[in-house]
C-alpha positions as CSV (number, residue, x, y, z in Angstrom):
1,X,71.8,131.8,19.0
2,X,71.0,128.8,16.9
3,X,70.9,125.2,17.9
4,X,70.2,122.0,16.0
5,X,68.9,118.6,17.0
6,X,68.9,115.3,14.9
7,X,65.1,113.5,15.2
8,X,65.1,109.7,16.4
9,X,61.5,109.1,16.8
10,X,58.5,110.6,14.7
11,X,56.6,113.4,17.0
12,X,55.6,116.8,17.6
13,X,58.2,119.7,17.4
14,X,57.7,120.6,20.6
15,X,57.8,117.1,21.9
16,X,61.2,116.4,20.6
17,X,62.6,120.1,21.7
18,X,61.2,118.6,25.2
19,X,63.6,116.0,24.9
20,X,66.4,118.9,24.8
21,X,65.1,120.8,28.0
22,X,63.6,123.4,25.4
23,X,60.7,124.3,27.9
24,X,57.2,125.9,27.0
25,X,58.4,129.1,27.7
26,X,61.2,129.4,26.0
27,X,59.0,128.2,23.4
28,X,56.9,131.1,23.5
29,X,60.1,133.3,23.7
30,X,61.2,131.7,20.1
31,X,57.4,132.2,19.1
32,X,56.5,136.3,19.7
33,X,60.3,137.3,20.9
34,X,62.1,137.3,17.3
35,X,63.4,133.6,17.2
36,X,62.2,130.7,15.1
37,X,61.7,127.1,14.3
38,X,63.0,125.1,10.8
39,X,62.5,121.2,10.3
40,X,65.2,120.5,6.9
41,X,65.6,123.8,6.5
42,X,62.2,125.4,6.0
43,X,60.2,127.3,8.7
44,X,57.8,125.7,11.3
45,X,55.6,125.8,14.4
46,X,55.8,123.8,17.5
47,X,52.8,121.5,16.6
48,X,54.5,120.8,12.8
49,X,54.8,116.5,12.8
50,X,58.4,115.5,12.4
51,X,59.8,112.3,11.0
52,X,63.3,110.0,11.9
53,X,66.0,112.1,9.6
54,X,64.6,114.9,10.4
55,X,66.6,118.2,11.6
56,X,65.0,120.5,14.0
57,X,66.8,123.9,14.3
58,X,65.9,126.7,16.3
59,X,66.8,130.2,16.9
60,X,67.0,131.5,20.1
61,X,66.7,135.5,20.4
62,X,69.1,137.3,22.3
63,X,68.2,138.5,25.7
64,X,68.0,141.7,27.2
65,X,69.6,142.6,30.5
66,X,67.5,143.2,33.4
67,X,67.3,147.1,33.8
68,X,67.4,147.2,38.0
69,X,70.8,145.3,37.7
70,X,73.6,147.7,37.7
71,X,76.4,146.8,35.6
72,X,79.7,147.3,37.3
73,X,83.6,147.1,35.4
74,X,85.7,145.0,37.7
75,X,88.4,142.6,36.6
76,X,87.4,139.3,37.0
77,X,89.3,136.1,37.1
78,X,88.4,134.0,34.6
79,X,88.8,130.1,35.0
80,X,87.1,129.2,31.7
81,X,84.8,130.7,29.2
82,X,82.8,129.8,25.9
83,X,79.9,130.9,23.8
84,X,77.8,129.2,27.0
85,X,79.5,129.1,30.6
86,X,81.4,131.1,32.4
87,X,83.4,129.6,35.0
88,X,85.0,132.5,37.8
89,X,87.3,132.4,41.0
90,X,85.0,134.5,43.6
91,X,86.9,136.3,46.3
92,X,86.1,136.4,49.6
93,X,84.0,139.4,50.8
94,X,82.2,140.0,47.9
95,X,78.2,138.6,47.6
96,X,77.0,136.5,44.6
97,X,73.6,138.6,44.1
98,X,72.4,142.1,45.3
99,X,70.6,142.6,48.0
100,X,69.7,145.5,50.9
101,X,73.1,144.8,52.4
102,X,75.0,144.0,49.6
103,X,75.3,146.0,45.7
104,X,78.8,145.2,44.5
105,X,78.1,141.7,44.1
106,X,79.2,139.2,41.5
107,X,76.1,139.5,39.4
108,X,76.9,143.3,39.0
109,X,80.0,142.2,37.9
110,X,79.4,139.7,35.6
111,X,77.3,142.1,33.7
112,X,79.4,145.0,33.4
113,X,81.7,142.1,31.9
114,X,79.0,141.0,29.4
115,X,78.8,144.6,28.4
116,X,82.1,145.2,28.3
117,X,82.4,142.2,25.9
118,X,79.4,143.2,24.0
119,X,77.9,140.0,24.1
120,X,74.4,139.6,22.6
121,X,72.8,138.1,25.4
122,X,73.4,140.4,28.9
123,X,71.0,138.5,31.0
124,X,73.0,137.1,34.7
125,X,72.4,134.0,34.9
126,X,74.1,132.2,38.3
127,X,74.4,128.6,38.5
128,X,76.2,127.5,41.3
129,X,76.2,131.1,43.9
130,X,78.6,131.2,47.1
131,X,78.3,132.7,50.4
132,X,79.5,136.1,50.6
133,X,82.6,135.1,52.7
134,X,83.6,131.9,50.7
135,X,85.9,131.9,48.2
136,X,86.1,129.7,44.9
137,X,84.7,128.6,41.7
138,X,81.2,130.2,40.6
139,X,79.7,128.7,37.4
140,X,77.7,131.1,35.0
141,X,75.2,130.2,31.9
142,X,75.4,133.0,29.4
143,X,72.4,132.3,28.2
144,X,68.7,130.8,29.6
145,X,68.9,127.6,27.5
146,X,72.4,126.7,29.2
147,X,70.8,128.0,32.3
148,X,67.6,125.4,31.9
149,X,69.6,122.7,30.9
150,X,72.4,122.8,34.4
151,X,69.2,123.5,36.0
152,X,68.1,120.2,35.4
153,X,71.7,119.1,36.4
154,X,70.8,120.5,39.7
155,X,68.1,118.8,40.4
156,X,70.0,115.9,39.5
157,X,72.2,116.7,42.2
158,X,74.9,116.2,39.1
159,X,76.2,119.4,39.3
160,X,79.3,118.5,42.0
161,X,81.2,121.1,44.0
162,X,84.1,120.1,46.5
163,X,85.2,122.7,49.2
164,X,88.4,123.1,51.3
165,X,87.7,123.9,54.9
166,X,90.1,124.9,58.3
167,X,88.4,123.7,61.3
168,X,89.2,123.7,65.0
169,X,88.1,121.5,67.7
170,X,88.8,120.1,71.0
171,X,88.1,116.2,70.4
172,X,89.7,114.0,67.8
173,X,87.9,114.6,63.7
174,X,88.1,111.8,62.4
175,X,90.0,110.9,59.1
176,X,86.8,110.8,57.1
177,X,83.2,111.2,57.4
178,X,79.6,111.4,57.0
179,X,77.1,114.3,58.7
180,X,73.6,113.4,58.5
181,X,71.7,116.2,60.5
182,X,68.8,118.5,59.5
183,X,69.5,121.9,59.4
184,X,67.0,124.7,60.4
185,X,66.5,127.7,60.9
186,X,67.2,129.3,64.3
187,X,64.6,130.5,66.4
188,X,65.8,134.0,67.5
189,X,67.5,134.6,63.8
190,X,66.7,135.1,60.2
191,X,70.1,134.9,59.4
192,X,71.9,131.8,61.2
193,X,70.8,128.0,61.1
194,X,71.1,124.6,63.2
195,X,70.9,121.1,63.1
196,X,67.8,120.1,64.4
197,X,64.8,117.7,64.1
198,X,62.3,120.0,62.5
199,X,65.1,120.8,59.7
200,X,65.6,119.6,56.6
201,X,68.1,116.6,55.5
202,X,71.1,117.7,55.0
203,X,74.6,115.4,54.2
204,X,77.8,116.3,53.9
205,X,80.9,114.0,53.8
206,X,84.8,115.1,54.3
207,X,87.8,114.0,54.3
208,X,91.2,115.2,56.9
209,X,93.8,116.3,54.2
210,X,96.2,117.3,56.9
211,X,96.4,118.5,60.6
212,X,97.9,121.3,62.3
213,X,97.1,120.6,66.0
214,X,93.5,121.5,66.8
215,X,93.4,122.5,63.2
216,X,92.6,120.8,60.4
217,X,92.4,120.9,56.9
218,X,89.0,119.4,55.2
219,X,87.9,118.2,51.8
220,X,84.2,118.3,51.5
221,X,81.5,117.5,49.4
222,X,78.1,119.0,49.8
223,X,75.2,115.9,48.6
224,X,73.0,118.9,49.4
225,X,72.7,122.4,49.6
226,X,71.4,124.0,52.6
227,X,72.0,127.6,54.2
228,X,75.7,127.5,55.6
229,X,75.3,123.7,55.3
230,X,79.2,123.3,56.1
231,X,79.5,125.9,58.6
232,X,76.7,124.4,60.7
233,X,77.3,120.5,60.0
234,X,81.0,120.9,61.4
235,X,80.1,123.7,64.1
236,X,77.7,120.9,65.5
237,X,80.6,118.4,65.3
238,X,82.6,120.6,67.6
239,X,84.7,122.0,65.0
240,X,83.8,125.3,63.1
241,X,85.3,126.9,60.8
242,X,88.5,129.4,61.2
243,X,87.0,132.7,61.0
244,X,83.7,132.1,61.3
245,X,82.4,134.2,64.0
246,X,78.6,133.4,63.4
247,X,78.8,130.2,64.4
248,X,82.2,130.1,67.3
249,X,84.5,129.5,65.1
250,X,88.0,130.6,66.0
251,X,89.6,134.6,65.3
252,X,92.9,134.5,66.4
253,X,94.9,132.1,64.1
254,X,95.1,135.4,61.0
255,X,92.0,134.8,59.0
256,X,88.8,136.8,59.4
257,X,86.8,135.3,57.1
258,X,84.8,132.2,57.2
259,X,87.9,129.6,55.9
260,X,85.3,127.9,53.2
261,X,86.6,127.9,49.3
262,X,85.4,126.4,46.5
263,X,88.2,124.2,44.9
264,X,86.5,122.0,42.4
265,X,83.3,122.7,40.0
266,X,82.4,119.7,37.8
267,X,79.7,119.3,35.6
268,X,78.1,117.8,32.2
269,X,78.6,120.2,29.5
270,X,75.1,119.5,27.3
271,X,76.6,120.9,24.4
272,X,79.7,119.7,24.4
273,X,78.8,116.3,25.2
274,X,81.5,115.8,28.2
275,X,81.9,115.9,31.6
276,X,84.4,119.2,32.6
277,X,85.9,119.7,35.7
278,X,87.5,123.0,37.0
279,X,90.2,122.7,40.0
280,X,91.4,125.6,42.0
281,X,94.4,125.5,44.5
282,X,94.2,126.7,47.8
283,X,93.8,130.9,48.6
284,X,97.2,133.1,49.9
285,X,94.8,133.6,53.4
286,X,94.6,129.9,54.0
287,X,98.2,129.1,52.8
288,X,99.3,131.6,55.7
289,X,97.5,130.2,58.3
290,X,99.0,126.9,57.4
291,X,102.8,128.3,57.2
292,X,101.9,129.5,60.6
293,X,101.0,126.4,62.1
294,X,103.9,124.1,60.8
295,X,106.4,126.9,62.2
C-alpha cells in the first residue's frame, strides 16, 4: 500500500514520517519486510535529508495473517467499508476476540471476510472492541498504519462512541447526568468490577430519552473506558441494566442479554481528512421490550 506526504519543513525522512504516525517499527517493516522509501520519485533511507517541496512516498508491504487465528465465513453486516476501515453492526452474544471461553468471535470473522475478499493485507486489527453481550457498531483498521494512526485517536480520547441503555430502578434517574466513580475490580472475582476508592477514574455522562415506568431509556457517552464501565456506573446508581444478571439487573421484562448497544461511532478519518460518523437505530430485542411497556 502506498502513501504519500507533501514536506513543509527541511528534516530527516524519518522525522517527517513521524509527523504522519509512521512509527520506528513500521519503519523497520518498510526496511527488511519488502516495502520502501522514495523522496521525488527516486529511492531512499530513513536518514536521507529532505527539503520544503519535497514528496516522501512510502510503500507499505502487505501483511500476513496471524496463523493461530482461525478464519471463519459468516455474513457480516457491513455499515461502511474502504481500502482502510471497516465499520460492522456486532450482534449480541458473539465476543470481539478469542479467548478460552469464546472461539467464534468477531476477529474470526473478520478474517474469514478478509479472505474471502482476498484482500492483501489479512491481519485483524480491532479498534473499538464490545462486550460480548452488547450489541453495535465495531470499527476495524484493515491495515497497521490505519491501526497506529486511530490508536493515537484513542489516546486522544477522540475516537467517540455513544450507547443506548434500558435501565430499572426504584428512585427517580434524573433527566441527565454525570457519574464520577472509580471502578475496580471486585475482591472475590476476576470477572466483575465496582466503584470504589482504590479504582480507577472513570466518567460517564447520559441522558433519559424516554421512560417506561421504572424503566428507562439512556443515551450515553463513555469519556473513558473501563471494564463494564456502564453496567457498573448505573448498577451503583440503583439502576442496572435490563438483562444484566452480573450486576442485578432485571430478567423478567423479555431481554436476556445485557440491554447495552452501540448506536454511534465517530471518528477522524486521517486519510480522508474528515470527521465520519456512523449511526445505528435501536435493535428488534430493545424495540420489544419498549412496545411492551407502552401497551
Amino acid at each position: 500500500m502506498r502513501f504519500s506526504f507533501d514536506v513543509h519543513r527541511p528534516g530527516k525522512v524519518k522525522s517527517l514520517l513521524k509527523e504522519h504516525d509512521i512509527s520506528k517499527g513500521l519503519l523497520a517493516k518498510i526496511k527488511f519486510k519488502g516495502g520502501a522509501i522514495y523522496v521525488n520519485g527516486h529511492e531512499r533511507n530513513a536518514i536521507y535529508m529532505v527539503d520544503i517541496g519535497d514528496t516522501i512516498t512510502v510503500d507499505i508491504p502487505d501483511e500476513l495473517p496471524y496463523e493461530k487465528l482461525e478464519p471463519i465465513e459468516v455474513p457480516l453486516s457491513v455499515v461502511a467499508e474502504d481500502d482502510h476501515f471497516l465499520v460492522l453492526n456486532k450482534p449480541s452474544g458473539v465476543a470481539s476476540i478469542p479467548s478460552v471461553n469464546h472461539s467464534n468471535t468477531m476477529a474470526n470473522f473478520v478474517k474469514g471476510y478478509f479472505m474471502k475478499k482476498q484482500y492483501p493485507n489479512l491481519q485483524v486489527h480491532i479498534v473499538t472492541r464490545l462486550d460480548r453481550d452488547t450489541s453495535g457498531l465495531m470499527l476495524f483498521a484493515k491495515h497497521g498504519y490505519a491501526h497506529a494512526r486511530l490508536d493515537k485517536q484513542l489516546q486522544q480520547k477522540a475516537i467517540e462512541k455513544r450507547y443506548y441503555a434500558l435501565v430499572s430502578g426504584d428512585d427517580e434517574l434524573p433527566s441527565k447526568g454525570e457519574i464520577i466513580a472509580p471502578i475496580a475490580r471486585d475482591e472475590d472475582s476476576i470477572i466483575t468490577r465496582r466503584v470504589h476508592k482504590s479504582g480507577k477514574y472513570a466518567h460517564t455522562s447520559y441522558q433519559v430519552v424516554a421512560s417506561y415506568g421504572k424503566v428507562h431509556l439512556v443515551d450515553i457517552q463513555l469519556h473513558t473506558g473501563r471494564t463494564h464501565q456502564i453496567r457498573v456506573h448505573f448498577a451503583h446508581q440503583g439502576f442496572p441494566l435490563l438483562g444484566d444478571d452480573l450486576y442485578g439487573g432485571r430478567m423478567d421484562l423479555g431481554i436476556t442479554r445485557q440491554a447495552l448497544h452501540c448506536h454511534t461511532l465517530s471518528f477522524f478519518d486521517p486519510f480522508k481528512k474528515e470527521r465520519v460518523v456512523h449511526e445505528l437505530g435501536l435493535t428488534n430485542d430493545f424495540g420489544n421490550v419498549i412496545m411492551s411497556l407502552e401497551k
